[in-house]
ROVEXTOR-892189 format. One record per residue (C-alpha): x, y negated, z; residue number from 1. Coordinates in steps of 0.05 Angstrom, whole numbers. Layout:
# ROVEXTOR-892189
       px       py       pz    nr
        X        Y        Z   NUM
...
This chain:
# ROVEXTOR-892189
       px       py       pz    nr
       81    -2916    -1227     1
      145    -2902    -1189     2
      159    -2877    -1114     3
      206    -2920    -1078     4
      252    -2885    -1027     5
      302    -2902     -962     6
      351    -2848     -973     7
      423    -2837     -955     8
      468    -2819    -1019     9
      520    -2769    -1011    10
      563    -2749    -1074    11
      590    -2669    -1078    12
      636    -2658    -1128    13
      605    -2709    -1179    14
      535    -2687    -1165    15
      481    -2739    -1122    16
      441    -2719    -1070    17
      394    -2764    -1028    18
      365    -2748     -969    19
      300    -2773     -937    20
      239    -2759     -910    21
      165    -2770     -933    22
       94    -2761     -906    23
       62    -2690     -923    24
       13    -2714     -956    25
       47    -2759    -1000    26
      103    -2710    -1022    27
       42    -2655    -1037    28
        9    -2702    -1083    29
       78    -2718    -1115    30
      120    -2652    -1125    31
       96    -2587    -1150    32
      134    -2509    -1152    33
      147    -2480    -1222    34
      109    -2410    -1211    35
      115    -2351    -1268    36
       37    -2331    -1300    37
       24    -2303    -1359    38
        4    -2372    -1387    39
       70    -2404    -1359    40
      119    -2368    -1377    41
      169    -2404    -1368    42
      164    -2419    -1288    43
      223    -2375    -1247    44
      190    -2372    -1172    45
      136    -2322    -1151    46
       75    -2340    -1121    47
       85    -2352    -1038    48
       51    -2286     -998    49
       -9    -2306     -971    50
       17    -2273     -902    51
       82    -2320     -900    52
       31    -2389     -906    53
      -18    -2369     -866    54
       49    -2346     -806    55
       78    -2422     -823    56
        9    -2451     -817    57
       -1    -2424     -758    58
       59    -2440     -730    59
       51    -2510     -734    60
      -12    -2505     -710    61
       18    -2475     -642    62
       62    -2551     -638    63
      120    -2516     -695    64
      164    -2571     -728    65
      205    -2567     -796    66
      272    -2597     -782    67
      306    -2571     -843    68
      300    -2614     -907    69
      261    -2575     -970    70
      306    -2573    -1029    71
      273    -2613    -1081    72
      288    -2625    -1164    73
      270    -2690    -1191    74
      253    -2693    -1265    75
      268    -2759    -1287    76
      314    -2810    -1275    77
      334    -2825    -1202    78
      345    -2894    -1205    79
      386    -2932    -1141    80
      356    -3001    -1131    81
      403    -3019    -1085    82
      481    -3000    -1091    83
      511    -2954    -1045    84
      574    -2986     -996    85
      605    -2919    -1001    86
      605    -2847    -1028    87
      554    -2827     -963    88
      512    -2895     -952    89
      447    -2912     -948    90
      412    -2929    -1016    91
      337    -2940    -1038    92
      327    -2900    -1100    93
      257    -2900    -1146    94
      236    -2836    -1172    95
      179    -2831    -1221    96
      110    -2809    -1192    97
       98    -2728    -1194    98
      169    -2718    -1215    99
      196    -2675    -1157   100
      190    -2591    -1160   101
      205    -2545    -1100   102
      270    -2512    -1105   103
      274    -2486    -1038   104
      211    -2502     -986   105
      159    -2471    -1022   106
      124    -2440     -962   107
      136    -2493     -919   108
       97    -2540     -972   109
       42    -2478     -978   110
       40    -2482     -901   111
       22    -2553     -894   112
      -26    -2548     -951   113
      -61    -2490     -915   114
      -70    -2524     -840   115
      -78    -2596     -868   116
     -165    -2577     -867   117
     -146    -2557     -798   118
     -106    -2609     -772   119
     -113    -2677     -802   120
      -49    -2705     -767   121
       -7    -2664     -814   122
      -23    -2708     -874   123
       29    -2757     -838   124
       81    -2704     -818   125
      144    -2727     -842   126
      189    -2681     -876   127
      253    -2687     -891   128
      277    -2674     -968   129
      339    -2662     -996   130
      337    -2698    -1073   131
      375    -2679    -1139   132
      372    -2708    -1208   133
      348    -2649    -1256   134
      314    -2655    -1330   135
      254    -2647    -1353   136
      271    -2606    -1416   137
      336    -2559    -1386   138
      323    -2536    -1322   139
      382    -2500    -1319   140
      414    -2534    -1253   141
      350    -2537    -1227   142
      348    -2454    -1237   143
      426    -2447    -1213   144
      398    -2473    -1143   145
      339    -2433    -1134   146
      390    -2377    -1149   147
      447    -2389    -1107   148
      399    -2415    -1052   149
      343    -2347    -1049   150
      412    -2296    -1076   151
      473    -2317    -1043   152
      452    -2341     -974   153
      459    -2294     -918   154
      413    -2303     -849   155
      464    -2315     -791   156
      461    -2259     -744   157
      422    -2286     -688   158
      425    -2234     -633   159
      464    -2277     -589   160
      415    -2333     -584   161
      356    -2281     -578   162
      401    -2254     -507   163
      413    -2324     -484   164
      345    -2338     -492   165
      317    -2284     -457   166
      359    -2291     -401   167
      349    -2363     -400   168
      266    -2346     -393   169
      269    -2291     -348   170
      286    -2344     -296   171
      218    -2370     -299   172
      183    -2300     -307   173
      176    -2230     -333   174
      128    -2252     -391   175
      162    -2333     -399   176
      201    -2301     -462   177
      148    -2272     -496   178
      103    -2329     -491   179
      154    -2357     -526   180
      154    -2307     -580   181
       83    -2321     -585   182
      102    -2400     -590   183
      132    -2391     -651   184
       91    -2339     -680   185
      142    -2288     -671   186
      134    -2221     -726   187
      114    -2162     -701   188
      186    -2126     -701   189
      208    -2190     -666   190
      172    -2177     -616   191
      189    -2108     -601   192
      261    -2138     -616   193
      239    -2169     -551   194
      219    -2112     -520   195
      281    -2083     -533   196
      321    -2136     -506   197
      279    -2134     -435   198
      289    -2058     -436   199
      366    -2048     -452   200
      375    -2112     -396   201
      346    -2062     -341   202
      385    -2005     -375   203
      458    -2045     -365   204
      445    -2062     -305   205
      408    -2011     -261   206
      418    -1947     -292   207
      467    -1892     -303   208
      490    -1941     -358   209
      508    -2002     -319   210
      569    -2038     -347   211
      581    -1994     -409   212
      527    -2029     -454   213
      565    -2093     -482   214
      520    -2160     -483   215
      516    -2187     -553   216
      551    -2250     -517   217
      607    -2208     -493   218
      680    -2192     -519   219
      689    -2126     -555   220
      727    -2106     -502   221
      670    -2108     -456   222
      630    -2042     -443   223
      631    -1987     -490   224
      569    -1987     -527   225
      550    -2054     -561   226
      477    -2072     -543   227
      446    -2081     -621   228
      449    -2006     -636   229
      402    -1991     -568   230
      355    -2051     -593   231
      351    -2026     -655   232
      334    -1944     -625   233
      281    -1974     -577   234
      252    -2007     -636   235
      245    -1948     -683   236
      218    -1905     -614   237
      162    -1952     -604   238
């Protein structure tokens, strides 16, 4: 039995990749992470912390969505059923059945799995996927991405957004951001990251230190002391 897939081709330097979406459930029955035991030796990812699945889980249970496609290795032949137009065009590709293995979106996938008792409506929650052609007996490639994926890639610094965001909130009340922290099931140091924030904003502008802490949205040439470094002492003093 094969799956049969909408998905938009897009070529990269020789290499296919399809993206599309599926229903939860139907990519959980289907697709599979290769996890290291002693009696599988062979897998390369870890086991997911239970803490991380059960923050996902219950994020989505709080109304969270998953806009970012899970990296996923087929092993098997992708085959296009309908020729592409173009080098980026929409195809429909067949895959075989319980051929695809997480590369990168293992704890969304754990995440689902975990609130899916909770919340039925996740069994159609369509996630988007982002396809590649591996093999079944050299999983090399399929390896070189988890690598470069988990080793290589930085987070972007997000301190700007977390500013604009709080000032954007404070508009409708003292506690509007942090009920947005709590939204999105915000860690604990991000939320005395949010503390921070509140408490430097009343230090730049009414106290001895108004207009020499520098925004994280302003130039370097404004203020003398750039905000991060008094976030980051307010955090360590709580």
């Amino acid at each position: 039995m094969s799956l049969k897939l909408n998905a938009i081709r897009i070529q990269q330097r020789g290499t296919d990749i399809y993206i599309t979406a599926m229903p939860a459930r139907e990519f959980i029955d289907n697709s599979d992470i290769d996890i290291w035991s002693p009696t599988h030796r062979e897998g390369y990812q870890r086991v997911v912390r239970t803490g991380d699945i059960r923050a996902l889980g219950d994020y989505l249970f709080k109304g969270g969505i998953l806009p970012t496609s899970i990296l996923v290795s087929v092993r098997g032949q992708i085959t296009i059923s309908r020729p592409p137009s173009s080098p980026i065009a929409p195809v429909e590709i067949v895959i075989p059945r319980n051929s695809m293995y997480v590369v990168d979106g293992q704890r969304r996938r754990e995440g689902i799995i975990e609130m899916m008792p909770k919340d039925s409506t996740l069994a159609n929650f369509p996630l988007p996927l982002c396809l590649f052609q591996s093999s079944e007996t050299d999983l090399s490639k399929e390896m070189e991405h988890f690598y470069v994926v988990n080793k290589r890639q930085k987070s972007v610094p997000t301190d700007l957004a977390q500013q604009l965001l709080y000032e954007k909130y404070s508009l409708q009340g003292p506690r509007a951001f942090f009920d947005f922290l709590n939204r999105i099931n915000a860690r604990l140091n991000e939320r005395l990251v949010g503390l921070a924030v509140s408490a430097v904003v009343q230090l730049r502008n009414h106290s001895p230190w108004r207009n020499l802490i520098r925004p994280a949205n302003e130039l370097r040439r404004t203020g003398l002391i750039p905000q991060e470094p008094w976030q980051t002492l307010l955090v360590d003093l709580y």
